[in-house]
Every structure is written in C-alpha cells, then in structure tokens.
N, C-alpha and C positions, 0 to 999 in steps of 0.2 A: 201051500194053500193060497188061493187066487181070491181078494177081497173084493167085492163090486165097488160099482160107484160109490153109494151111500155110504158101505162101511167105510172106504177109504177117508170119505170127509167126516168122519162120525171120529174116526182113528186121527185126522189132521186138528177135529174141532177139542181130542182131549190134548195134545200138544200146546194147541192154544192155551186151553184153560189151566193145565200148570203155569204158561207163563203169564196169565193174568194173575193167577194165586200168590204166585211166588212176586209179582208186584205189588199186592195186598199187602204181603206181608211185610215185604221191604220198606213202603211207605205208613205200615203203622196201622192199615186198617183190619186187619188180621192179627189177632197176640201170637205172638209165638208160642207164650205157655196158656193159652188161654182154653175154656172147656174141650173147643172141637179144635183139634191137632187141622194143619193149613191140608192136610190131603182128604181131608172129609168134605172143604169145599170143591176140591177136585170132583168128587165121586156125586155127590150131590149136583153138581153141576153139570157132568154126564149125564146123571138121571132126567134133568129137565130138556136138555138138551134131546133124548130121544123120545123123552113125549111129545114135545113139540113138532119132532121129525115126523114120528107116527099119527099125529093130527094132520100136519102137513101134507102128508101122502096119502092119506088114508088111510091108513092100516089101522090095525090094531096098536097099540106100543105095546113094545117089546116083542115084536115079530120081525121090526126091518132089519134089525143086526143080529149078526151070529154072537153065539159067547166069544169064541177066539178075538172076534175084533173089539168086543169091548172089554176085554182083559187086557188089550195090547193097548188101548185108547186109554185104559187105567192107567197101567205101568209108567207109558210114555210121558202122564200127563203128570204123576208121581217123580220120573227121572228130571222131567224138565224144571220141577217144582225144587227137585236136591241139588238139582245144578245150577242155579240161580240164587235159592237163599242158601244155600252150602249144610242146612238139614232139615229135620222133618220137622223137627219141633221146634 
C-alpha cells in the first residue's frame, strides 16, 4: 500500500510524538505508574495532531488519513516510546 503525502507526515509526526512521550517520561513529566499509561499521550496526541491537519486543509478531520496510516503512526509512535523508556508503563 502506497501512503500519500499527508499520511506519510501524519506516520513521521506519530514517530515524533513517542519520542517526545518517551522524553516526558524520562525527565519526570509523565509518571510512569501514573492514571494514563505514557502511550495514551501518544494516541491523544495523534488525535490533535489530525484535527489540526484537517482544519488546516480543509477537510473534514478524520477524512485526510486512511486507518492503515494511523495504525502504523500508532504503533511507530508506541515502538519508538518502548525503545527509549525500555516500557510501557
């Protein structure tokens, strides 16, 4: 499957935000055992991330990415998040 532009940066922007999460939590501003587990900021952070796209562009949110790219913008941004703090929680 061939991602367009947007999703590509939509897929590069959830890499990012594990490695912002996963610096949150490094430096303390994130609990590790705290209410919301660090990949809930991940996923919440996607979420804004393609409203803002979808204002941006015009669309609707939630019409400029396919599901495939924001499961993989998920995952990526979840791997990047395990392999930085070394877990989830």
């Amino acid at each position: 499957m061939r991602f367009s532009r947007p999703e590509q940066f939509f897929i590069a922007a959830g890499a990012g935000l594990g490695a912002l999460a996963s610096l949150a939590v490094n430096t303390g501003w994130i609990a590790r055992g705290g209410t919301f587990p660090p990949f809930v900021y991940v996923l919440l952070a996607l979420a804004v991330v393609e409203v803002v796209a979808g204002f941006a562009t015009k669309q609707p949110p939630g019409t400029l990415f396919s599901m495939p790219a924001r499961i993989l913008a998920f995952a990526l941004g979840v791997g990047v998040l395990l392999l930085l703090t070394g877990s989830l929680a």
